[in-house]
N, C-alpha and C positions, 0 to 999 in steps of 0.2 A: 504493500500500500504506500500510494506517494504521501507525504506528508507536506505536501502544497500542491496548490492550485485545483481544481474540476475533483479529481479523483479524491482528493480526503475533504472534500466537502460532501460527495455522491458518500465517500466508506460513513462519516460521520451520522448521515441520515439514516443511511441500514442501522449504523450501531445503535441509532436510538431507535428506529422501529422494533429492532429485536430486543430492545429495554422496553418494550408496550408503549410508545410515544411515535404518532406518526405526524413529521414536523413538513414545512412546507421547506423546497431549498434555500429561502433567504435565511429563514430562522434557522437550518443548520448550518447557514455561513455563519453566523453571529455566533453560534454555539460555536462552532472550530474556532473562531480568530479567540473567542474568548479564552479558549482552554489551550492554543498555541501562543498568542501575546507575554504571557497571562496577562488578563482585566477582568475587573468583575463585569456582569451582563445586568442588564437593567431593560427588564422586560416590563413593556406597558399593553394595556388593550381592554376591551369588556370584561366582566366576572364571567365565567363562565367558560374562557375560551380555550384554557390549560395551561396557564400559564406556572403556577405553582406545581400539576403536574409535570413542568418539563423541567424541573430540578430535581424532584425524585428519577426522571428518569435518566439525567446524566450522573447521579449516584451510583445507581445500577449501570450504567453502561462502563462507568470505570471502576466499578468493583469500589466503591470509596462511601463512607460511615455519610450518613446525612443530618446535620445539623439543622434546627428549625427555629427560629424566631417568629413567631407570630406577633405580628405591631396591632395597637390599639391604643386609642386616646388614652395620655397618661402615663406610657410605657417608660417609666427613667431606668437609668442604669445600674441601679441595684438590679429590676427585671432581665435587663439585656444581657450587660456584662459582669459585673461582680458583686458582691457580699461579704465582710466580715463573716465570722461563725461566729457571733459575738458566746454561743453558751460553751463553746468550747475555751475562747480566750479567758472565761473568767475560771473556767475549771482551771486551765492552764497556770493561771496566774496564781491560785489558791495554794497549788501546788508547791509553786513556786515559793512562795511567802512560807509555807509551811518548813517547806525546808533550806527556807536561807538563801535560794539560789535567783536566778534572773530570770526572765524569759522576754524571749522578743516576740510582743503583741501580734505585729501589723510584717508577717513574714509569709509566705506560699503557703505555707503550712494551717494558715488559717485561714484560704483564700475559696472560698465559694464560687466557681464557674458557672456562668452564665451563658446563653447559644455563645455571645459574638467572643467570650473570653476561651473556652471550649474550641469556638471551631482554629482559632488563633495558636493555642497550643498545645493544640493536637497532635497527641505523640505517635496517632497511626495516621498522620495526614500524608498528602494533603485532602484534608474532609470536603464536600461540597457544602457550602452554608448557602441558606433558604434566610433571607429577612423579605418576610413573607405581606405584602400589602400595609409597604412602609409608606403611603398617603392616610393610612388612618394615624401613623402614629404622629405625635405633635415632632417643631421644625427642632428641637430644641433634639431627639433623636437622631436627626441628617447629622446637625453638629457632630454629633459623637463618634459619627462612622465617617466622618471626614479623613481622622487621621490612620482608622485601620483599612477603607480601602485606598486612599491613595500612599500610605508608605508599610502598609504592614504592621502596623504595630500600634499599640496604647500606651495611654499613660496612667498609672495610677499614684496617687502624691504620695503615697506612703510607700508604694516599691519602687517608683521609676516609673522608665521607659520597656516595656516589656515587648519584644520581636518575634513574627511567630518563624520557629524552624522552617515551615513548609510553610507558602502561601495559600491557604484554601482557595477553592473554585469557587465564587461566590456571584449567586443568583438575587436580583432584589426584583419584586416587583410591585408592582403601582396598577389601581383602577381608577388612576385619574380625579380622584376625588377632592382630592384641592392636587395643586402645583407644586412639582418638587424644585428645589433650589437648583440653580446653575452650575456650585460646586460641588453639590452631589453629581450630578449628569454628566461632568468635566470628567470625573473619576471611574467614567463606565462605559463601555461600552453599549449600542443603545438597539434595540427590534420593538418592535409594534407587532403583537399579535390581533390580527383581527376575528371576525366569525369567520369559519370558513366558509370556502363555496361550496355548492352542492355536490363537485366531485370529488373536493378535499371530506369532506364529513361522510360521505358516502363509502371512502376510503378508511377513515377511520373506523367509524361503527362495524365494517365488516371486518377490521381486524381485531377490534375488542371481541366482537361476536362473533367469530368466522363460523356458527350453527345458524344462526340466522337467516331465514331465505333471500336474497340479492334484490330479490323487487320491494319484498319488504325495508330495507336498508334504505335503498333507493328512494322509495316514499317518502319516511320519516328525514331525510336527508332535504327531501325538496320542500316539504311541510315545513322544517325548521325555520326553511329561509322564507316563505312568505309568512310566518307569524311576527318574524324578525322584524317585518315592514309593518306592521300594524302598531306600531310605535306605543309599546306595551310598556309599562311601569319597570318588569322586571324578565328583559326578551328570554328567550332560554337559551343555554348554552350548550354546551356538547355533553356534558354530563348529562341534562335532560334528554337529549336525544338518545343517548345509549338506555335509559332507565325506559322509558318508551318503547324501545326493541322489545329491551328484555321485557317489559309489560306485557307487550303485543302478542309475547310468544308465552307467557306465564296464565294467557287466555285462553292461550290453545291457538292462535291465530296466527299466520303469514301473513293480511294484509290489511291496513284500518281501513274502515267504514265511520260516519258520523257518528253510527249508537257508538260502535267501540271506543273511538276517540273519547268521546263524551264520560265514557267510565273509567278511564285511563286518563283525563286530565289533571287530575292529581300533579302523576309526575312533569308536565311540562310546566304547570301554569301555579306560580308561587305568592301570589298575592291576591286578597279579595276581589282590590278593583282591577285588576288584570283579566281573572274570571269571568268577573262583570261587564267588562267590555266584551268581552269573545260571547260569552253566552246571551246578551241583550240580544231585543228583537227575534227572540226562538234560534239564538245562536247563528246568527246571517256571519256574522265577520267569522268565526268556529269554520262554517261550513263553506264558503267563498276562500279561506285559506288551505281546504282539503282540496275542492274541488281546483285548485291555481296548482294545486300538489301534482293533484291529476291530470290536469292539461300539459305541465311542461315537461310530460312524461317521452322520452328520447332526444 
C-alpha cells in the first residue's frame, strides 16, 4: 500500500468500511492527512450524520484504546482533564504526620485523569480521543484545548508542563450550535459531514444490514431524503434510517407501505411537533414523502 497520494486514501476508506464506517472519499482524505500530518480533525455537520461514529471507527481501524469526552454546558477541567484525590492526600498526609515524615501533596501520585489528561498520557498510545460535540461545551473549554492540541501538552500549576509520549489521534466535533473560535479551527484540521445522498445511505444501510432486502434499503434511503426536505424540527439521521430497516424487517416486512410507516414512526420521527406536522391533515406530508420515495425509484 502506497502511503501517499489516490491509493492510501482509496486503502484508508476500505480500512474504515471494514471498521463498520462507510465514509465518503473527501472525509477519508481528511481522515488520512489527519492520521499522516499528524493534526487533530474537526468534524462538523447535522446530528445524526456519524460523525462521533467515525472516531470509534478509526479506533478500530488502528487497533488503538478510544478515549471519550462528552462536552456539555458547564464542563471545567476538573471534568475534562484533572483532579486532586483530595481523600487520598489527607490519608497520605495523616500518615505522614503520624510518623514524622513528609509527603508531597500535589505529585502524579495523587493525580486523577480525566479523557483529555488520559488520552495525553497514555502509556499504550497513541489513543484516538473523541471530544465529543464541543459546541455544547462553554468557550472557556476551547481555551483549554488550545494548548494540548496545538503543542501536545498541559499545564498544571502545581506539576508543570506535562508532554504527552505519543500524540493521540484526536477527533473533535461540532453540531454547529453556537461558533467555534478561530484558534480552535487554526489547530485542526477541518471536513463537513453532510446527510448523505440516496446512494451514499443506501450504501450504508446495506452494509450495516447486509440481510436486508436491497429494495427495501433503497426505499428507506430515498424516504430519508424527502422527509429531510420537509424542514422538520428534528430531520432524521442515518441512525434512524438503519433503526427503520431493522423495524421494517422486525414486522416481518421487505417493503413500507403508509399503514407500516405509520407504526414504525416511532423510530424516525423524534419530537411531538415533528409528528405533528407529518401526521396533520390525515398524514398528507407522511404520505407525499413515501409516495416522492416511490416515484424516484431508479
Amino acid at each position: 500500500m502506497s502511503d501517499r497520494g489516490p491509493d492510501a486514501v482509496a486503502q484508508v476508506r476500505a480500512d474504515l468500511v471494514r471498521a463498520g464506517y462507510v465514509a465518503a472519499p473527501d472525509l477519508a482524505t481528511a481522515v488520512h492527512l489527519a492520521l499522516t500530518l499528524p493534526r487533530p480533525l474537526l468534524v462538523e455537520g447535522p446530528a445524526g450524520v456519524g460523525k462521533t461514529a467515525l472516531a470509534g471507527a478509526i479506533s478500530r481501524m488502528l487497533g488503538r484504546r478510544l478515549v471519550r469526552l462528552q462536552c456539555f454546558e458547564g464542563l471545567d477541567s476538573g471534568q475534562a482533564l484533572y483532579e486532586w484525590d483530595y481523600p487520598r492526600q489527607m490519608l497520605a498526609l495523616r500518615q505522614a504526620e503520624a510518623k514524622g515524615a513528609e509527603v508531597e501533596l500535589f505529585s502524579e501520585r495523587f493525580l486523577l485523569k480525566r479523557p483529555l489528561l488520559d488520552a495525553l498520557l497514555a502509556e499504550d498510545g497513541p489513543v484516538v480521543l473523541l471530544i465529543d460535540e464541543i459546541d455544547r461545551a462553554d468557550e472557556a473549554l476551547e481555551a483549554l484545548l488550545l494548548e494540548l492540541l496545538g503543542e501536545g501538552q498541559v499545564t498544571i500549576p502545581e506539576l508543570g508542563t506535562l508532554r504527552a509520549q505519543t500524540m493521540p489521534h484526536v477527533v473533535v466535533t461540532s453540531n454547529r450550535t453556537r461558533e467555534l473560535s478561530d484558534a480552535l479551527r487554526r489547530r485542526c484540521l477541518y471536513s463537513w459531514i453532510d446527510y448523505p445522498t440516496v446512494r451514499q445511505e443506501t450504501e450504508i444501510l446495506s452494509h450495516h444490514l447486509p440481510q436486508a432486502a436491497p429494495q427495501l434499503t433503497a426505499q428507506v434511503a430515498r424516504l430519508m431524503a424527502a422527509l429531510r426536505q420537509e424542514q422538520m424540527e428534528k430531520p432524521p439521521g442515518v441512525s434512524e434510517a438503519l433503526d427503520l430497516v431493522a423495524a421494517t424487517q422486525g414486522l416481518g416486512e421487505d417493503r413500507l407501505d403508509p399503514f407500516l410507516l405509520g407504526r414504525a414512526l416511532g423510530t424516525v420521527v423524534k419530537s411531538a411537533a415533528d409528528r405533528e406536522r407529518l401526521l396533520g391533515d390525515n398524514g398528507a406530508r407522511l404520505s407525499a414523502a413515501l409516495q416522492r420515495a416511490e416515484g424516484e425509484q431508479g
